[in-house]
N, C-alpha and C positions, 0 to 999 in steps of 0.2 A: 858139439853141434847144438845140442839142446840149450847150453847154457847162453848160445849166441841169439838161439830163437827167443829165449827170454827176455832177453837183454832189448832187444827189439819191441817185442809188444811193451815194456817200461815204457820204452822210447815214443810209441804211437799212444800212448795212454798220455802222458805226461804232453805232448802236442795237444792232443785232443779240448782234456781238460785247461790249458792255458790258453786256447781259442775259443771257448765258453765261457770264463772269465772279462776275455776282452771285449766279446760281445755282449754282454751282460751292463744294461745303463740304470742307472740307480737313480730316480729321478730326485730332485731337490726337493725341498719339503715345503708347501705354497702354504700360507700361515691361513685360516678361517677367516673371511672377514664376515660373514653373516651378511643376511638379506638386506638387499638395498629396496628402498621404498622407491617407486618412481615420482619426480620432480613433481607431477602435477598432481600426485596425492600429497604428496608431505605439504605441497602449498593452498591445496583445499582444508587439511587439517589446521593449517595456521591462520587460514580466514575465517574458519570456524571460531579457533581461540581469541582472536582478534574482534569478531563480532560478538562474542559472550563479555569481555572485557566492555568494550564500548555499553552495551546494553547495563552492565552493574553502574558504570559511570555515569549514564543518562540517569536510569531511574531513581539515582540521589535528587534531579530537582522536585522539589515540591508538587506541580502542575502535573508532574507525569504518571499516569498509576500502571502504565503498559508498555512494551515497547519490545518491535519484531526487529533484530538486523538480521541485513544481509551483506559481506562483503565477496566482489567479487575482483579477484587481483585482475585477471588479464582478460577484455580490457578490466582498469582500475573503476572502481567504482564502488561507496560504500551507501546501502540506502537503509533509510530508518524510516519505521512507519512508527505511531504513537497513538498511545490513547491517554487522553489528556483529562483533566477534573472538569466536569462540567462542559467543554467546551471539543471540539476536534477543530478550532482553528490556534496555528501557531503564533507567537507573540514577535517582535526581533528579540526578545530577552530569551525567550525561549531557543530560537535558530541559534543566539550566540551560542548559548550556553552548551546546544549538540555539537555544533561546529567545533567547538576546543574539545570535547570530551571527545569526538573523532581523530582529531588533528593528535591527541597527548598518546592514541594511541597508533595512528598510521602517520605520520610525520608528511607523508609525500602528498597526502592528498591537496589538494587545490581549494583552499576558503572562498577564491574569488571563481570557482567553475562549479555555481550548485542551481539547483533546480530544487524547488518548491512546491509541492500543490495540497491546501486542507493541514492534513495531517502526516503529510509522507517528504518527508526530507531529502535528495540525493546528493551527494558530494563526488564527485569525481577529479581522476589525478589529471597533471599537469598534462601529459602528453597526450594520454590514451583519446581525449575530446574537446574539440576546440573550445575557447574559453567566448562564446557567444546565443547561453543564453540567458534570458532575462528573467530571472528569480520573482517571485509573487510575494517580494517580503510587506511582513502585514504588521502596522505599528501597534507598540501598546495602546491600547483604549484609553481614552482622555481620560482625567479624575472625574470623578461622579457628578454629575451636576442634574437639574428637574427637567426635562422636557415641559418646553412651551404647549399651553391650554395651543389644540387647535381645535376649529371646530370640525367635525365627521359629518360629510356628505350621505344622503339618503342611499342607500340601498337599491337598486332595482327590485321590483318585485319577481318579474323574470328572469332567470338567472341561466345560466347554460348548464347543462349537464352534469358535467363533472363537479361543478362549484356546490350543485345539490348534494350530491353525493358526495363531497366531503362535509357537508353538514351533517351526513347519516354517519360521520367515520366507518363507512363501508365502498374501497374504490379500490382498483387497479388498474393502475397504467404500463407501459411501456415507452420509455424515451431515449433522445439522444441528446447529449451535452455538448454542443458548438465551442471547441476549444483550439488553443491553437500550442498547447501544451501536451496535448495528445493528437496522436494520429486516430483515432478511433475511442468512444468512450459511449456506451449504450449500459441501458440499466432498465431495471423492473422496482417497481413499490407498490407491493399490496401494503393496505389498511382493514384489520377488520374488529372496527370496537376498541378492547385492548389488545389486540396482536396487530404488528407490524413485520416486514419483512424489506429490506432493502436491497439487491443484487446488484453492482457495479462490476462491468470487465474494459477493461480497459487496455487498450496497447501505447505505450510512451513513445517518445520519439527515437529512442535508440531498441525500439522493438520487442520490447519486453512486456509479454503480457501478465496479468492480471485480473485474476475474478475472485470475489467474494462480498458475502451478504452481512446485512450487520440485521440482527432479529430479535424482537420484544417478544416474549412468552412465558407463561407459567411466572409473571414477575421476574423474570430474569433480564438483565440483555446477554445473547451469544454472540459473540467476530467470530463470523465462521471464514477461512482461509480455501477455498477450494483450489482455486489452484495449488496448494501445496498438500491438502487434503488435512487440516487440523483445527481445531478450535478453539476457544477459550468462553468460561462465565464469567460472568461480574454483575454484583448487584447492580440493581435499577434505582437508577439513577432519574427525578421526574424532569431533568431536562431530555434523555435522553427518545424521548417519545418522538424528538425530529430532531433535525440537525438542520443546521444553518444552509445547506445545497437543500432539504426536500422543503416536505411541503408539514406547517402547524396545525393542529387543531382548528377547529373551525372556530371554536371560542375565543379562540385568542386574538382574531384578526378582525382589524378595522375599516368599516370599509372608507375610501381616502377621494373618491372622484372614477372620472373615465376620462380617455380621449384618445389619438390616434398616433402611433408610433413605430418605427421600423422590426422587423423579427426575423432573422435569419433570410435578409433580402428581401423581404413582402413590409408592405404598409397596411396595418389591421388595426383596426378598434381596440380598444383595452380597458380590463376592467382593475383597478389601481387598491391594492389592500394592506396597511399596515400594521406591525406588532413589534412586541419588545423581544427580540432572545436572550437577553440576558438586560441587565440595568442600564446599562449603558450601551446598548448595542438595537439601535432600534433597525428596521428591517422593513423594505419594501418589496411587494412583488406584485406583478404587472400580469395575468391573464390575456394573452391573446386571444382575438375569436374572430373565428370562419368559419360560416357557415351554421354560424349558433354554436357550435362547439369550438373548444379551448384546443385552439393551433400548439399552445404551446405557454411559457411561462418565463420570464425575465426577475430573478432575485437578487438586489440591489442592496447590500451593506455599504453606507456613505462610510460610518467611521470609519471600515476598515479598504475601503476604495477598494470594492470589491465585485463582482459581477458575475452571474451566472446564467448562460443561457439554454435554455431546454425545450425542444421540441416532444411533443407528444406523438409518438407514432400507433400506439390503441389506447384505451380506455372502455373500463366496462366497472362491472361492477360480482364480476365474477372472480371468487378469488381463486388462485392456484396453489393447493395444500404442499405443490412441492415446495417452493420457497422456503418453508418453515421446518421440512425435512433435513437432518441432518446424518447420510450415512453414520451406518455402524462402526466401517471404517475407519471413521476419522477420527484421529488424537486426538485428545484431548490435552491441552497446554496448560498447567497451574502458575497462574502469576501470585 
């Protein structure tokens, strides 16, 4: 009887255990594949790398001593800003030469869909923007040749405001730049002595803003980047005391006639002054005035069939120390 009982509990042992067994799942063994980046960081890294490449290709040319990209894949779009020898206006030898140095390294972008303005190049692709707008390309300057003796009209002895005050080189204004390549483009220039300050923000037409000052001090120039919050020095440079959009020394300008001409839809008086900015690049600008003060200001480069219109919305002669402020903040960029 006992050995029957035994024989039994085997029996319920032996079930037991072979039902734990068959329930018992051993799973397959799933191999590591390690972390996946997501798509639209691995493609921020590679426009990163793609904008560092472009930028070592640009600054092999000659003309170019700086130069910020930015590429941004979706939409496509790559933009190059530039700081050039002596000048911040671009040449067509110049545009070509970024145009292939972009194209050798994003194949897809569009040569015929770019946008131009000063110093800031954009290229964008085929599809991401329709191929209609109209590039500010700016021809090489003639060979050298003497400008013609003219004779220089007398001077007014009364002069408006501001025009005084740039013979003091102590002024600040605030303006806007009538453009049809920006949706919006407003700026500040204090002058005081040898410091200068220039602030430009600007929003383009595919919406993307921009602000930053370009600033003479302590014999420096600094391109301060504020919207990205960085900066960079570079020697000074004596053309860099203005730039072909502001306004020259007082010494340098001639005075050329008056007469009457349109400004941002009004018909106003003007007072007519010319100067050289470079050898071959003579330069006129046109003084509006209402009401005894400068409405505003029209800068006319023929060689380069070029035009600039500026309304003055204050003027004084008070200067704002922030301009010339450069947080603590902000990086510093070694070119």
């Amino acid at each position: 009887m006992k050995r029957v009982s035994f024989l039994i509990f085997l029996l319920i042992i032996t079930i037991f255990i072979t039902a734990c067994e068959d329930a018992t799942i051993i799973p397959e063994e799933t191999p590591f594949v390690g972390f996946a980046w997501p798509p639209e960081y691995k493609q921020e890294l590679q426009d990163r790398q793609n904008a560092e490449n472009i930028r070592e290709l640009i600054l092999k040319h000659h003309r170019i001593q700086g130069c910020f990209v930015i590429i941004k894949s979706n939409p496509s779009a790559a933009s190059v800003m530039l700081t050039l020898e002596g000048t911040d206006m671009l040449t067509t030898d110049d545009v070509q030469f970024i145009i292939d140095s972009i194209l050798s390294v994003i194949p897809a972008m569009n040569p015929d869909n770019i946008t131009i303005s000063d110093n800031e190049l954009r290229l964008y692709g085929a599809t991401e923007y329709p191929v209609n707008k109209t590039p500010i390309l700016v021809e090489t300057p003639p060979a050298e040749t003497s400008p013609p003796d003219i004779p220089q009209s007398i001077e007014p002895s009364v002069l408006p405001q501001l025009i005084e005050w740039i013979k003091e080189s102590r002024y600040y204004i605030e303006f806007e730049v009538v453009s049809k390549y920006y949706v919006s483009h407003i700026g500040r220039l204090a002058v005081d002595k040898q410091r200068l300050a220039m602030m430009n923000m600007t929003t383009d037409l595919i919406g993307d803003v921009f602000m930053g000052r370009f600033i003479i001090k302590d014999d420096l120039e600094w391109h301060v980047y504020d919207t990205d919050q960085w900066f960079a020095i570079f020697p000074l440079f004596q053309e860099s005391y203005f730039d072909y959009d502001s306004l020259p020394p007082y010494s340098m300008l001639r005075y050329a006639g008056d007469g009457v001409e349109s400004i941002n839809g009004k018909t106003l008086p003007y007072l007519k002054y010319e100067y050289d900015y470079s050898q071959d690049t003579p330069v006129e600008i046109y003084f509006f005035i209402e009401d005894e003060e400068v409405f505003g200001y029209i800068i006319v480069i023929d060689s380069w069939v070029f035009q600039i219109e500026t309304i003055i919305t204050h003027q004084s002669q008070s200067i704002p120390d922030e301009l010339f402020y450069i947080p603590e903040h902000y990086e510093e960029i070694i070119y």
